[in-house]
DOVEX-498129 format. One record per residue (C-alpha): residue number from 1; residue in three letters; chain; z, y, x. Coordinates in nm, 4 decimals. Example, Ala and Ser with C-alpha at 12.3 -4.5 7.8 and 13.67 -1.06 7.14 Angstrom:
REM residues 2
[1, "ALA", "A", [0.7800, -0.4500, 1.2300]]
[2, "SER", "A", [0.7140, -0.1060, 1.3670]]
REM end
This chain:
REM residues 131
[1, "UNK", "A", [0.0000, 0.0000, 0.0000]]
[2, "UNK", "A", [-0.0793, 0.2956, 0.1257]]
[3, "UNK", "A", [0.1027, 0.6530, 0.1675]]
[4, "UNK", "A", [-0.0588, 0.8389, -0.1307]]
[5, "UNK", "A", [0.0640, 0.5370, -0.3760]]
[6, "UNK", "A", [0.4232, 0.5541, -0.2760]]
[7, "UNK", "A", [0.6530, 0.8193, -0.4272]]
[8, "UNK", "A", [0.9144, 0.9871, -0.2895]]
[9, "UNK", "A", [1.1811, 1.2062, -0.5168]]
[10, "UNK", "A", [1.3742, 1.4655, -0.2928]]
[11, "UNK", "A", [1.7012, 1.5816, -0.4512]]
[12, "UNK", "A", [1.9451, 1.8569, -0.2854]]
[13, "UNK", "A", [2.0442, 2.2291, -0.4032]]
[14, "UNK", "A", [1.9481, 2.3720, -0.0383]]
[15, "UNK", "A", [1.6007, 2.5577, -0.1161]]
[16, "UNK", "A", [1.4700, 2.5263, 0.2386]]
[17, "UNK", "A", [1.6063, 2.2071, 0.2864]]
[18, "UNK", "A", [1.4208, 2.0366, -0.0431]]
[19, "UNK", "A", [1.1180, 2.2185, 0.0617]]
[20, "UNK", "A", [1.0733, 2.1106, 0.4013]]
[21, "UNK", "A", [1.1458, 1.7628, 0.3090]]
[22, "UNK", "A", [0.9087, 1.7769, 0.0449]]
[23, "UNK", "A", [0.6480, 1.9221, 0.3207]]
[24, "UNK", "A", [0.6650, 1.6709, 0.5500]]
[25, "UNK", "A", [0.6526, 1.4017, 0.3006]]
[26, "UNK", "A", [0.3576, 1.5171, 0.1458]]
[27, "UNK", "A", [0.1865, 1.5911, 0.5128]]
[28, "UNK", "A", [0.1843, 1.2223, 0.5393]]
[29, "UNK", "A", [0.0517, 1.1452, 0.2047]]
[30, "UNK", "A", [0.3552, 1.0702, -0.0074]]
[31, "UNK", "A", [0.3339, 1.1844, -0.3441]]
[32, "UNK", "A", [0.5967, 1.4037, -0.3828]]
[33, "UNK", "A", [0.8301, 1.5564, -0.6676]]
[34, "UNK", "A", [1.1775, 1.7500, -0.6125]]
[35, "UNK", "A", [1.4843, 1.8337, -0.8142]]
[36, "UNK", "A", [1.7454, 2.0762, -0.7485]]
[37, "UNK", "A", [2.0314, 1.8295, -0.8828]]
[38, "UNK", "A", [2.1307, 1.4700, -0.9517]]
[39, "UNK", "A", [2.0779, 1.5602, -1.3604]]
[40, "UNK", "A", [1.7346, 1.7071, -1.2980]]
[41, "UNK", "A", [1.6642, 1.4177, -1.0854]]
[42, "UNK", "A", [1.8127, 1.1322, -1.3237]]
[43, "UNK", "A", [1.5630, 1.3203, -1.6056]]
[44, "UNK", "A", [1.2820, 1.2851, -1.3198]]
[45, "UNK", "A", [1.3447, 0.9211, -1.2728]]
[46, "UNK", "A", [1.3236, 0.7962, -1.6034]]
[47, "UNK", "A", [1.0172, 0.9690, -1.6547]]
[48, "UNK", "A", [0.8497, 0.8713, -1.3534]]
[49, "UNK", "A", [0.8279, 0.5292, -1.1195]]
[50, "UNK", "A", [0.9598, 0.6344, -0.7398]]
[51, "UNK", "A", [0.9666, 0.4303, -0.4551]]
[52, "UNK", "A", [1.2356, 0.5802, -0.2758]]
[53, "UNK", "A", [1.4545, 0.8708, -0.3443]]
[54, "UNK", "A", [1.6691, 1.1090, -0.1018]]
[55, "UNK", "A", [1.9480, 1.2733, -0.2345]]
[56, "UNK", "A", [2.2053, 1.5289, -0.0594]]
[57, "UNK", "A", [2.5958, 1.4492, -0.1990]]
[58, "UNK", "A", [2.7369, 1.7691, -0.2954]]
[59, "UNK", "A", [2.5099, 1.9405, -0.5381]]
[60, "UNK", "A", [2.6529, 2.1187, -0.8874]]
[61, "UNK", "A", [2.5949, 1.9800, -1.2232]]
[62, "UNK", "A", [2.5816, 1.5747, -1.1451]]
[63, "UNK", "A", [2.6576, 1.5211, -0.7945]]
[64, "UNK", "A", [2.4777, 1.2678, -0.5149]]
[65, "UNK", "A", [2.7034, 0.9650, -0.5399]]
[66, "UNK", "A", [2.6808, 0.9977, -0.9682]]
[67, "UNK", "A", [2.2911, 1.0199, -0.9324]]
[68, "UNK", "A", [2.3117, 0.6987, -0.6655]]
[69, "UNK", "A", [2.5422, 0.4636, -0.8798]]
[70, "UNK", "A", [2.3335, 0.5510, -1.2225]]
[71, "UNK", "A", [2.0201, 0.4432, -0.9941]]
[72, "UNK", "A", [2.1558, 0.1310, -0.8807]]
[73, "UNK", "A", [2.2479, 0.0091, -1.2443]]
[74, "UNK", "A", [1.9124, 0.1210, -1.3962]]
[75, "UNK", "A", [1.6709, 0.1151, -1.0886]]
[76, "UNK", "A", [1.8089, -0.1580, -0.8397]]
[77, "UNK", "A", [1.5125, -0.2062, -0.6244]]
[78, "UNK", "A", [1.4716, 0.1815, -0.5678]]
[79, "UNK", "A", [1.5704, 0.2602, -0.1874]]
[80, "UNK", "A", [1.8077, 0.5844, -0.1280]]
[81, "UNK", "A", [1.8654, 0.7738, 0.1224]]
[82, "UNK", "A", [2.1980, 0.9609, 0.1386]]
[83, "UNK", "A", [2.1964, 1.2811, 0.3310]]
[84, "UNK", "A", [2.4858, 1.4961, 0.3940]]
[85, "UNK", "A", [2.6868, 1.7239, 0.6268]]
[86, "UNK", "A", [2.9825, 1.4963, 0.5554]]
[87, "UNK", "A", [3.3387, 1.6496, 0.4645]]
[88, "UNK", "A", [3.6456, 1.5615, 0.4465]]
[89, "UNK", "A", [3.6070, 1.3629, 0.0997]]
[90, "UNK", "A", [3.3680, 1.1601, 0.2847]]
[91, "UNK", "A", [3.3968, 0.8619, 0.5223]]
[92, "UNK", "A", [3.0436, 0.7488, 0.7315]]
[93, "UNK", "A", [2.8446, 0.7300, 1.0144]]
[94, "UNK", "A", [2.4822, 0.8920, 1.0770]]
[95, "UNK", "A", [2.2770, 0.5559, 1.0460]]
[96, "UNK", "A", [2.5184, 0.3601, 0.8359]]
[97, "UNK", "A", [2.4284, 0.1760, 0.5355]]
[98, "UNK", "A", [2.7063, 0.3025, 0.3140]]
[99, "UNK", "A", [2.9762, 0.5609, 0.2312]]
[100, "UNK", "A", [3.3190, 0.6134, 0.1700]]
[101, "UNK", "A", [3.3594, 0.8707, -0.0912]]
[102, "UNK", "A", [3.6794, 0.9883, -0.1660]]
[103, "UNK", "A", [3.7831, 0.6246, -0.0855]]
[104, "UNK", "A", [3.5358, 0.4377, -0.2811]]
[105, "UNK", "A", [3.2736, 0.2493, -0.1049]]
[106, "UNK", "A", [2.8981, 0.3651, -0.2126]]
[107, "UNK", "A", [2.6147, 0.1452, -0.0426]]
[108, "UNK", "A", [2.2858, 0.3378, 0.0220]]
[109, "UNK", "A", [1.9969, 0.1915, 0.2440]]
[110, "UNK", "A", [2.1340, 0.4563, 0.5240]]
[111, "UNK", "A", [2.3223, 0.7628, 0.5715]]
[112, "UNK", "A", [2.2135, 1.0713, 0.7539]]
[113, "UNK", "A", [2.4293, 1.3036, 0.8478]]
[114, "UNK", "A", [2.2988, 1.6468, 0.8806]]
[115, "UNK", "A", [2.1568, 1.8049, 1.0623]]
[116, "UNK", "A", [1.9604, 1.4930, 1.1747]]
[117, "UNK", "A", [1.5782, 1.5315, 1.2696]]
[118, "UNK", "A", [1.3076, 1.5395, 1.0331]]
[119, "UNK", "A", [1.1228, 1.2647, 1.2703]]
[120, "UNK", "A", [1.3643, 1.0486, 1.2392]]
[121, "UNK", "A", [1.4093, 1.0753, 0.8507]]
[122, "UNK", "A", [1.0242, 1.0313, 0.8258]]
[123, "UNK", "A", [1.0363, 0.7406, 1.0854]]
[124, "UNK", "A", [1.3573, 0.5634, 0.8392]]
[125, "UNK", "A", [1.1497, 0.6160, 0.5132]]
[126, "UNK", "A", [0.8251, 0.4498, 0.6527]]
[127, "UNK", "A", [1.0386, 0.1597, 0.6978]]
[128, "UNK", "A", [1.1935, 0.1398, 0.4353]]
[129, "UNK", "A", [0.8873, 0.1719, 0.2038]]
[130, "UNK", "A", [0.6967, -0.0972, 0.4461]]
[131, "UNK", "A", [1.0510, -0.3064, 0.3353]]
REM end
């Protein structure tokens, strides 16, 4: 399968952020979409197929960990990635393959903590789609 048929949902509240991931994605030929939230991004998801999303944690309205577990009940073969600048509610290593969240474990298909490179997020989603 080729780039242009997988699709790739970007989630986080950080303008610049969400846009440059959404630029490099689509430079390589992902279709793209992007949502400011984990609600606006549930509504995207279950109006649309994705292959993999990536979702910041802290964002206002539905947060990143309430967007993963919903996606993971109603969309289990969908890969996430988690990206965040941590905190101290939050318990995880760049690279890992889950979270501690205020002391419950989340699993993800990896962590990044920011600020990590945007080479190496493209270079983890090509795998994980090729998965």
């Amino acid at each position: 399968m080729t780039n242009t048929q997988k699709r790739i949902l970007v989630v986080d509240d950080d303008d610049m952020l969400r846009e440059t991931h959404v630029m490099v994605f689509e430079d390589e030929g992902y279709q793209v979409d992007s949502a400011i939230n984990g609600q606006e991004a549930w509504d995207l998801i279950n109006k649309n197929h994705y292959d993999l999303v990536t979702t910041d944690l802290f964002m206002p309205i539905m947060n990143g960990i309430e967007f993963i577990l919903k996606c993971q009940e109603d969309f289990p073969s969908l890969k996430i990635v988690l990206v965040s600048g941590g905190g101290s509610d939050v318990e995880a290593e760049h690279g890992q393959d889950f979270i501690k969240f205020m002391g419950k474990r989340v699993n993800v298909d990896i962590f990044l903590k920011k600020p990590f490179s945007l080479i190496e997020m493209l270079s983890i989603v090509e795998k994980l789609l090729q998965e």
